[in-house]
C-alpha positions as MATLAB code, in Angstrom:
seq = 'XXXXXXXXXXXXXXXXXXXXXXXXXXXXXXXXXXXXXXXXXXXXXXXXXXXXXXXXXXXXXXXXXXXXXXXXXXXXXXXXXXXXXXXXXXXXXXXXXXXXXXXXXXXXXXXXXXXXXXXXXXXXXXXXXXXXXXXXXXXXXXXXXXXXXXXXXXXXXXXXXXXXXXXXXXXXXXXXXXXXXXXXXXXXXXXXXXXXXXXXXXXXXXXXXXXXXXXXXXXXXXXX';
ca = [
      56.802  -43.263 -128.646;
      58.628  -43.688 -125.273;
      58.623  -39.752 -124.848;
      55.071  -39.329 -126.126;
      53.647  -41.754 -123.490;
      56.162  -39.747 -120.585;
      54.803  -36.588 -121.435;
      50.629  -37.906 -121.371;
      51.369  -39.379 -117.856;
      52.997  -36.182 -116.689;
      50.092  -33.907 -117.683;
      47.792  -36.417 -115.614;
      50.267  -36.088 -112.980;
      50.726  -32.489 -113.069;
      46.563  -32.208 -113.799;
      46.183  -34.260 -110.891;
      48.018  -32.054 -108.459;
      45.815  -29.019 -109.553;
      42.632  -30.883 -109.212;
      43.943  -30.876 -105.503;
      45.262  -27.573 -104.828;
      41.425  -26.501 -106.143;
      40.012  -28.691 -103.600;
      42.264  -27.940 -101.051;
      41.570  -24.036 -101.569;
      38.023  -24.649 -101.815;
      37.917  -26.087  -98.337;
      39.947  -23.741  -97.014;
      37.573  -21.057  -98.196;
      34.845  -22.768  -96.896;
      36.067  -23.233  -93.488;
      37.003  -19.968  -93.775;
      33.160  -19.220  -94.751;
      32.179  -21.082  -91.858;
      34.173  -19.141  -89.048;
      32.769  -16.133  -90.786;
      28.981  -17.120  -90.200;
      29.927  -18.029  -86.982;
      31.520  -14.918  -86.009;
      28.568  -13.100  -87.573;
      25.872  -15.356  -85.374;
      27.798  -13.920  -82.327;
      28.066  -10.545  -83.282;
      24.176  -10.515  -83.969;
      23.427  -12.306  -80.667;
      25.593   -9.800  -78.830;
      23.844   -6.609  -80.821;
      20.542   -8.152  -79.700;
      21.381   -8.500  -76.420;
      22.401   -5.097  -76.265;
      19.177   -3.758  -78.105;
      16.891   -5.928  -75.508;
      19.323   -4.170  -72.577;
      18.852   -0.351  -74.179;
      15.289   -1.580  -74.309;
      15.134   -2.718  -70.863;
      16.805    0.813  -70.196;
      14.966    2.830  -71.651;
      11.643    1.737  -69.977;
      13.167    1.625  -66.611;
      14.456    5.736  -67.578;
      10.863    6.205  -68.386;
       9.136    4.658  -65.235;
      11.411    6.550  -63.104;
      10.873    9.562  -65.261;
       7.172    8.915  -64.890;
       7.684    8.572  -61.057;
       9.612   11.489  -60.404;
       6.767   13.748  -62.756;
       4.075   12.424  -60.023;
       5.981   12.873  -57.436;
       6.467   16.666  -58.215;
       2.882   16.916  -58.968;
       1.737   15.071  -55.960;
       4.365   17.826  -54.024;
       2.780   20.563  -55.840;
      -0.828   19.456  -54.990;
      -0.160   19.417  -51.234;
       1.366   22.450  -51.587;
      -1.850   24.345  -52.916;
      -3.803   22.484  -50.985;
      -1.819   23.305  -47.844;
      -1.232   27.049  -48.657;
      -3.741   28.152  -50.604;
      -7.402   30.546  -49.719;
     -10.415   28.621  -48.989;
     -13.058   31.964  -49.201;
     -15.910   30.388  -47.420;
     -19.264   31.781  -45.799;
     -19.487   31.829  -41.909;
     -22.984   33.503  -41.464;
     -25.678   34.791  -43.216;
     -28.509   36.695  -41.066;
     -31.149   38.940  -41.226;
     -31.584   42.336  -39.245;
     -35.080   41.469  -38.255;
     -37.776   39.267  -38.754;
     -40.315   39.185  -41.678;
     -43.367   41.786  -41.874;
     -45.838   42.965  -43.691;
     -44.386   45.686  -45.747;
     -41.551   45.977  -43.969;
     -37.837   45.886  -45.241;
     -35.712   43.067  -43.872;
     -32.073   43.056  -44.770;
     -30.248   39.580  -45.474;
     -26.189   40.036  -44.737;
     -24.000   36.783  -45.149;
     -20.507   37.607  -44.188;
     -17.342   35.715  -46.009;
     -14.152   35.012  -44.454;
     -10.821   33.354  -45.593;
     -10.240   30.376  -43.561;
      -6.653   29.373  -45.951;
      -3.520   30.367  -45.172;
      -2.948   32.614  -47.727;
      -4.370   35.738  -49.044;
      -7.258   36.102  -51.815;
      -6.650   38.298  -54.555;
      -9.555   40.222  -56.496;
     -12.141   38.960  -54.477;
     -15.812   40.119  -55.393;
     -19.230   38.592  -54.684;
     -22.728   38.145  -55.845;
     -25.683   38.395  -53.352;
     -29.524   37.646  -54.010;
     -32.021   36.279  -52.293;
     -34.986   34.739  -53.804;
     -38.712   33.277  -52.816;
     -41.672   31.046  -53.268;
     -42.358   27.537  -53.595;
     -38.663   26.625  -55.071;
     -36.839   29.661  -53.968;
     -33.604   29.317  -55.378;
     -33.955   29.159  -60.004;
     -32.816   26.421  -61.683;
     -30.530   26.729  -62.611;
     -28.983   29.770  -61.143;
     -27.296   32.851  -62.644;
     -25.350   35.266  -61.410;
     -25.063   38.791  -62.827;
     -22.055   39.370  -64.881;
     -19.241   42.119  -63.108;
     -17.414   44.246  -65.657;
     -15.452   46.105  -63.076;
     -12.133   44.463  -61.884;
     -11.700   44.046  -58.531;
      -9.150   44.787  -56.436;
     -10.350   43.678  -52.877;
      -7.564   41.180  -50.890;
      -9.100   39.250  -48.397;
      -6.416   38.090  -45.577;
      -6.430   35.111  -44.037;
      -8.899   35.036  -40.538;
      -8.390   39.233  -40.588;
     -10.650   40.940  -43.092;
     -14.500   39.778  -43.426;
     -16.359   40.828  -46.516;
     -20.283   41.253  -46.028;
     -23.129   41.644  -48.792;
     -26.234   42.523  -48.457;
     -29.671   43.024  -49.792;
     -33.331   43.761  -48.460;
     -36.098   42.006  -48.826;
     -38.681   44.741  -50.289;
     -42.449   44.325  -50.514;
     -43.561   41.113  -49.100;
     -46.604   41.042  -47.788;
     -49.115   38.698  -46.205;
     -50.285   36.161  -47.101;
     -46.808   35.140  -48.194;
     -45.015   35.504  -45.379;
     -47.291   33.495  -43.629;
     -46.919   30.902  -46.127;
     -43.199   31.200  -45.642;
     -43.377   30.709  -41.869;
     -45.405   27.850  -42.039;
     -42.914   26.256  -44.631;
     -45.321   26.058  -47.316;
     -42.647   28.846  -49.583;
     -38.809   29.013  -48.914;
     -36.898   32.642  -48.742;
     -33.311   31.818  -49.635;
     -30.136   34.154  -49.854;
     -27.648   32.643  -52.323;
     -24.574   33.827  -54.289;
     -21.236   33.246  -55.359;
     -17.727   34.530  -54.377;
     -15.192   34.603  -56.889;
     -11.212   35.380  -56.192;
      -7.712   34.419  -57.402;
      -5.529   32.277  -55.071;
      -1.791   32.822  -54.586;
      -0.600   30.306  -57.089;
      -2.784   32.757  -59.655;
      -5.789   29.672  -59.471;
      -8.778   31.391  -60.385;
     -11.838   30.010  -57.712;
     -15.016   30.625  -57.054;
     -17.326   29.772  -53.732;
     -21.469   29.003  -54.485;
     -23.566   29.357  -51.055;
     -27.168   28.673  -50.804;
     -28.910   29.660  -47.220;
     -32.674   29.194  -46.320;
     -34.670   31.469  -43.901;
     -35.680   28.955  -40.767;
     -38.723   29.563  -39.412;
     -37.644   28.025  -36.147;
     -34.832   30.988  -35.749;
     -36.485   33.822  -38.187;
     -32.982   35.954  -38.040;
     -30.762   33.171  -38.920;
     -30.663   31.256  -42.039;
     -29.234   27.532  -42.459;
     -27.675   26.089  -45.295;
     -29.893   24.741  -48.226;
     -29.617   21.045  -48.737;
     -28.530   22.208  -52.661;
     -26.435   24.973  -54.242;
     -22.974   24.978  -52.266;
     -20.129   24.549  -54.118;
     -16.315   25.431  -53.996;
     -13.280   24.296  -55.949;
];
């Protein structure tokens, strides 16, 4: 009986002591779990800080990408602007005055006032009459030929004309007195040196004040 009751109490003894240990591991694991989460909370905060900074980065890379982009374009603007042709009109006349029957011929002469030359430069010339003059809106006769004409800058002049055929009284008297408008218009077309296709659209009006010299039309000029 003596030994039976020595062995119960040892198995609660012994039962005892691993009732412990399991508790004792069990916290250990969970402290262990603990430092874990923790160290995982400061690896995430440092990975978002360092997304956030490659964020921060990457828009900062981007505005001074964005800079630099119109900074070359605002370099290469000046530049054209600076070198390029400007094919402009400096007069447009007539060889004498108007008469009945008689031919007058309208000249307007075109210069190059850039500092560069203008490459395949051709023109359009027409003049037109009557209470309007100029049509609305204008049109200019297609050129099949390609041209091969360089104007240089303040050298070469290009001139077009036309006559003014069969107009007779009472219209020119109507024109004189301002009543009907003769206009010479047109259009100048020509490649620039950065290979810029432009094109120059002049309207002149015959001034009764000065019969042989025309002034510029209040409408129709245009140049890009």
């Amino acid at each position: 009986m003596a030994i039976l009751t020595l062995a119960i109490v040892y198995l609660a003894w012994s039962g005892g002591r691993q009732t412990d240990d399991l508790i004792t591991a069990a916290k250990a694991n969970a402290e262990a779990a603990r430092k874990f989460s923790q160290s995982a909370e400061s690896i995430n905060t440092v990975v978002a800080g360092a997304v956030q900074d490659f964020k921060r980065m990457t828009v900062a890379n981007e505005t001074s990408a964005d800079a630099a982009r119109a900074s070359s374009d605002t370099a290469i603007s000046a530049l054209e602007i600076s070198e390029r042709a400007y094919v402009g009109i400096t007069t447009v006349v007539m060889d004498k005055d108007l008469a009945d029957g008689q031919e007058s011929k309208i000249t307007v002469t075109i210069a190059n006032g850039g500092r560069t030359p203008a490459f395949s430069t051709r023109t359009r010339h027409y003049y037109a009459w009557g209470p309007k003059a100029v049509p609305n809106p204008r049109t200019y006769a297609p050129i099949d030929v390609v041209s091969t004409d360089i104007l240089i800058p303040n050298v070469e002049l290009i001139q077009a004309s036309d006559k003014v055929a069969n107009l007779h009284e009472p219209f020119i008297t109507l024109i004189r007195n301002g009543q009907f408008v003769l206009d010479a218009y047109g259009i100048t077309e020509y490649t620039d040196v950065f290979k810029k296709k432009r094109a120059t659209k002049y309207c002149y009006r015959y001034d009764p004040a000065n019969p042989t010299a025309f002034v510029v039309c209040a409408e129709g000029n245009e140049a890009n």
